[in-house]
N, C-alpha and C positions, 0 to 999 in steps of 0.2 A: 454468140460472136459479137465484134465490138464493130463500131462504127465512130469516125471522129465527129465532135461537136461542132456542129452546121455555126457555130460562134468562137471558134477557134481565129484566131490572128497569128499569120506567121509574119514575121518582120526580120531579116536579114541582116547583121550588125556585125560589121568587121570580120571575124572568122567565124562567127558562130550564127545560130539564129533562136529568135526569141519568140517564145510562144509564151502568148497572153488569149484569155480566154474574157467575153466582155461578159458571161452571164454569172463568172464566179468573181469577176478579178484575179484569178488566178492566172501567174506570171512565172517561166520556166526558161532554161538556158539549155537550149540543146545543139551537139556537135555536129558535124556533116551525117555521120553513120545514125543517129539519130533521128535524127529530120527524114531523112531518105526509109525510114522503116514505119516511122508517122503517117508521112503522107501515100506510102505504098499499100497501108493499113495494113503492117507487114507484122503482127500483134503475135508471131510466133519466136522474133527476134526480140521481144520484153520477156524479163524476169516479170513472176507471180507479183513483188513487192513493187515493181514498177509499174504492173498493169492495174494495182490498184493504187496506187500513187493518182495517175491518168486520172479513175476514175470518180478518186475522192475530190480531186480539184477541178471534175467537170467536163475535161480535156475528152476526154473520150465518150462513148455511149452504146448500150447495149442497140442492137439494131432493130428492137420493136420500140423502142424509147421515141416518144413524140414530144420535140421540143418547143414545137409550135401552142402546143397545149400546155405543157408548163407554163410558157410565159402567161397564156392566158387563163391559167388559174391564179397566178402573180396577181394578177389588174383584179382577178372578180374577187379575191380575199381580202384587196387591198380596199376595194368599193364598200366593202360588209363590216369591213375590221370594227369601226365605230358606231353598229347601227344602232348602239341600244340608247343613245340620247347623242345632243350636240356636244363637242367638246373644242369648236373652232368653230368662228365664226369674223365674216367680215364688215365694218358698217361704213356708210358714207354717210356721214352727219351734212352734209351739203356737197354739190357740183360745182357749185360757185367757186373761183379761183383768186387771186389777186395777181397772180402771174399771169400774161398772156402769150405761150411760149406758140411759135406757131404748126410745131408738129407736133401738136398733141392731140391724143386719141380721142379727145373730147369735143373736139373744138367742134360748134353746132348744137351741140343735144343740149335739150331743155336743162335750164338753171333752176334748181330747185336747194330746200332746205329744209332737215328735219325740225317739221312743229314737234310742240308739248305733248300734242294726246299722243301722236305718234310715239315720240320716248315711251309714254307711260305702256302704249302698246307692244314696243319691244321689249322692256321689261319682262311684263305678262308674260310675251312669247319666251323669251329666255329662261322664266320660269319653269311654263308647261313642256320645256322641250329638254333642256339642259340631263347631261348625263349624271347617274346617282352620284357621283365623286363630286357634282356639285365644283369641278375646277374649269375653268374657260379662257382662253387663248382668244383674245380680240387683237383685229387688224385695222387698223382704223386707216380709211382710205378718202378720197375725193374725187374729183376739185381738191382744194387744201383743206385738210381736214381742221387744222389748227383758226379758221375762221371762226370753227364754232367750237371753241377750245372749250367753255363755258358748261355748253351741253354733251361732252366727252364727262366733263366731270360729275356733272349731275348722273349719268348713266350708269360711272365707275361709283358713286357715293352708294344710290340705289343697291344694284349689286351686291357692294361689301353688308347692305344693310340685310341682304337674306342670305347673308354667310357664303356666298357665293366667291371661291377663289380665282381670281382674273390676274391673266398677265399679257400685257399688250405689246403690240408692233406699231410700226405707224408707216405710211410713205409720203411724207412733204418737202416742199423748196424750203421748210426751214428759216424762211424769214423773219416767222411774226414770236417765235421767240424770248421771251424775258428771263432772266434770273426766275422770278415768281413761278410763271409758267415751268420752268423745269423741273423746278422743287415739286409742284404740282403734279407733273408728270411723272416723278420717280417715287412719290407717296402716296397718290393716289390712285394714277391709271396705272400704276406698277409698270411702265415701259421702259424696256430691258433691249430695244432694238429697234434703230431707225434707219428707213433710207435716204437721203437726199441727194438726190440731182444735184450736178455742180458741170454745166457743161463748156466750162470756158474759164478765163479770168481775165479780173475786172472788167473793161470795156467789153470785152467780148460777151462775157457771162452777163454784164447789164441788158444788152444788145436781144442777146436769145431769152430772157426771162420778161423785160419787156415789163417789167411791176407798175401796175397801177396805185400804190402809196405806200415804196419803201424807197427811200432816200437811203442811196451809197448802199446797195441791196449786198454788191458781193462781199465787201470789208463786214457788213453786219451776218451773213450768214455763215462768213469764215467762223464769225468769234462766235456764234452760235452754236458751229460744231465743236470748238475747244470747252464752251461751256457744258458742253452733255458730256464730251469724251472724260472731265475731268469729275462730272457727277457721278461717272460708273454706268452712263448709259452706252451703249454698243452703237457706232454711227459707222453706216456703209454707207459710200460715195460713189453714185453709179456718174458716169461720166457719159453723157448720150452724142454721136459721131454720125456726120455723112462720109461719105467716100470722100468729098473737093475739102471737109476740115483736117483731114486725119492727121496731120504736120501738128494744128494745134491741139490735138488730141493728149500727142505724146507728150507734147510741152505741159498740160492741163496734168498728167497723171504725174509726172513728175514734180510738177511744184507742188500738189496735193502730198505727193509721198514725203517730201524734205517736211513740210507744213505738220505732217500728222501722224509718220510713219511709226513713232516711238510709244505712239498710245496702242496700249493693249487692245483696247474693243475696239481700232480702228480699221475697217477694210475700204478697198479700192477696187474700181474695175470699171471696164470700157465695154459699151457695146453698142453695137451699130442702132441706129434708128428705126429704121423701117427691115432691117434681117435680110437686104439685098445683097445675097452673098452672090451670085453672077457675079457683081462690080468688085466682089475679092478675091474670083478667081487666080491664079498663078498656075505655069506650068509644075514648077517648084515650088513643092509644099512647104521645104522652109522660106522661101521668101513671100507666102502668105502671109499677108496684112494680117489678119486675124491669129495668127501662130506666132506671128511679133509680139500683138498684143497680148493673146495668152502667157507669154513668156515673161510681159511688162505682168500681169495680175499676180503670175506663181511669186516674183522678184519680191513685190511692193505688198504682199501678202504674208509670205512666209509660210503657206500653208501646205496641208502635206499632198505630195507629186501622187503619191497614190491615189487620189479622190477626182484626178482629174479624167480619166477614163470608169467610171464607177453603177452596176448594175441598182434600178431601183425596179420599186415593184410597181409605181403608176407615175403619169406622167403628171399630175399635178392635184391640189387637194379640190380643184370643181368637180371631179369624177365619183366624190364619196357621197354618200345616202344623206349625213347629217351633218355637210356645212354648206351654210349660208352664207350668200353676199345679201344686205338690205340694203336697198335705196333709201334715200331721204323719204317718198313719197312712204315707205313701209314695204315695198315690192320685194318677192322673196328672188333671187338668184342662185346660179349654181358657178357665178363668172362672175368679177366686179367686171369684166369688160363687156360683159353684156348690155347694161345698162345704158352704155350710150350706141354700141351697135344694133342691137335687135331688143332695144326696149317693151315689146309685146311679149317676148318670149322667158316670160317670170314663169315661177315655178307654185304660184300661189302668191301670199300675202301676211302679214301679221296677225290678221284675224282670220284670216280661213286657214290658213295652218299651211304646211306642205303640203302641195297637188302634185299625183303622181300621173304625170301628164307628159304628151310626146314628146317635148323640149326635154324634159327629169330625164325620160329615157333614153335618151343621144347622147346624153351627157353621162350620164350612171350606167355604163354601160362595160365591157371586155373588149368589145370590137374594135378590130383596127379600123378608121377614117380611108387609108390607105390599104392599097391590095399590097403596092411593093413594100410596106412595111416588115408584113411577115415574113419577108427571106431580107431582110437587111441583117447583118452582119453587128448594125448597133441596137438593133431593139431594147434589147434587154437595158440599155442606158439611158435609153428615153419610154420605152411603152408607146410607142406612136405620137409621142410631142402633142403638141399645146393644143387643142382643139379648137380653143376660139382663131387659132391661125386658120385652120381650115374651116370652121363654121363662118369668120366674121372674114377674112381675106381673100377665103382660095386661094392657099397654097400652103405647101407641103410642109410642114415643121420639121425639117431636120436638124440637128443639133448641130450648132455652129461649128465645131472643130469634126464634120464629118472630110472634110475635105484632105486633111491633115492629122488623122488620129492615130495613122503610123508613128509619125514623128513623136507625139506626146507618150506613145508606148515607147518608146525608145528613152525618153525621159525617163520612165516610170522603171524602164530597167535599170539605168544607171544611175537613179537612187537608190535601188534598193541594195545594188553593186556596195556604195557609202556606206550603208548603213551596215551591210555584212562586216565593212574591214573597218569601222571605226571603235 
């Protein structure tokens, strides 16, 4: 006998209603007499090719079937998937900043910088640890990573020198930038993807970034991003919001979008500062702040409606066996945001190797953080969300459009509506 999918969504739409499932994505258009035979688990009113329609698309389930354990052999496959060497890794070549933005998650913890023996130590480590493919995905983070642009490259030169294939990310303000530097950056640290902050403009953006030696900072890091976007490198502009700016929010994404919209590798998006979703509550979920703004990223993005509601199998890559965040000091992590909130709680070091130690196992772990995680409705889209949210914050990482994720399945319907009849 069958039983419906404890992650079924009904959502009600003009005459009809719409059933989306959040552990397949799967997405169906059923009439009144339909619906009413669903929810009645009325499973003798389906034809045979119907009932396995249901159950290829997840919609339904046999009633020993335990979905709670699925998810969580999702999370523990997704922990294992890479254990046989590193194949991502994160570094912070220094903490040190030259922006002083003042909501940043940094603000306080020791200012440090990667020394020489250090490099030559991560090196090594890269070495003895690095997976047989021998290919590596570096993130390169800070402080601004671009301070110590100099020793990025000695690290990527290294590297390339033991045949070791590397392709890198970066998250900077973007300022310190040259012609040179980018050349640099697209030939040698192979970076195919940046983010930069852009949380205002002009005055405004001068105002929140606060630079201690960049003169006329937001006009220099505008031409900054048109100079990557035109090298072929991929530049994301995250746009950071409190509740009292959100007026010049909108105004911020839209000059951003007219400024950049036409570049292929260019994306956009808004997100709140500190994730106090209280202060975006609404009775009406479309006049949700946040459902505005979703609707400003889908517009100024292009990207596809379908991914907006979308099942993954972990909630983020600190929970994997073999990647690393390194401090400048050489401290091994399992979170670059660890580093300045619970700096004792490394996972080991460059030279002692990975410690399989209490901290490792909180983190490398299948457990929910959360009890009411396991009967939410969106698990399967986050996996229990960010963990440094509830190890470094206390509090509950839900995913911002849980408030409103009717409405975006409603979206996702009358996309795919288009896509049928065009």
């Amino acid at each position: 006998m069958y039983k419906q999918s404890k992650y079924n969504v009904i959502v009600p739409h003009s005459n009809i209603y719409i059933l989306y499932n959040t552990a397949t994505s799967a997405i169906l258009e059923l009439n009144e007499e339909y619906y009413t035979n669903l929810i009645s688990n009325n499973w003798q009113r389906f034809s045979q090719d119907e009932i396995l329609l249901l159950r290829d698309q997840g919609f339904i389930k046999f009633l020993e079937e335990d979905e709670n354990f699925y998810q969580s052999l999702l999370r523990k496959s997704a922990i294992c998937k890479k254990i046989n060497g590193i194949t991502a890794i994160t570094i912070l070549p220094t903490t040190e900043c030259n922006a002083r933005c003042a909501y940043c998650y940094e603000n306080g913890i020791f200012r440090d910088t990667m020394q020489e023996e250090t490099i030559d130590s991560l090196i090594s480590f890269i070495l003895k640890y690095i997976s047989p493919e021998k290919k590596l995905s570096i993130n390169w983070h800070g402080g601004e990573p671009l301070l110590e642009h100099t020793k990025i490259t000695k690290i990527c030169k290294a590297l390339k020198k033991e045949n070791i294939e590397i392709q890198s990310s970066m998250s900077s303000n973007g300022s310190l930038f040259n012609i040179e530097m980018v050349e640099t950056a697209l030939n040698i640290w192979h970076l195919n993807q940046i983010q930069i902050t852009i949380d205002g403009i002009e005055d405004d953006y001068n105002l929140v970034k606060n630079y201690s030696n960049v003169d006329n900072a937001f006009n220099r890091v505008i031409n900054n991003v048109e100079i990557l976007l035109k090298k072929g490198i991929n530049v994301t502009v995250r746009v950071n919001f409190e509740y009292k700016n959100i007026d010049k929010t909108f105004i911020t994404l839209e000059w951003l979008h007219e400024k950049f919209g036409l570049y292929k590798g260019f994306g956009l998006y808004a997100h709140p500062l500190f994730q106090e979703i209280d202060k975006y509550v609404n009775d009406n979920p479309k006049d949700h702040l946040m459902f505005k703004l979703y609707l400003k990223n889908l517009e100024y993005n292009n990207r596809n409606i379908d991914n907006l509601i979308k099942w993954i199998d972990k909630p983020c890559g600190a929970i994997l066996f073999n990647s690393f965040c390194v401090s400048p000091s050489g401290k091994l992590y399992l979170c670059q945001h660890a580093e300045s909130s619970k700096p004792d709680e490394n996972v080991g070091n460059l030279w002692t190797g990975p410690i399989i130690n209490r901290t490792y196992m909180s983190w490398c772990t299948d457990q929910l953080e959360y009890e009411e995680c396991q009967n939410c409705i969106l698990l399967p889209c986050c996996q229990g969300g960010c963990k440094a949210a509830y190890f470094y914050e206390g509090r509950t990482p839900c995913v911002l459009y849980k408030p409103f994720y009717k409405e975006l399945i409603k979206l996702i319907y009358e996309n795919s509506i288009k896509e049928c009849y065009s």
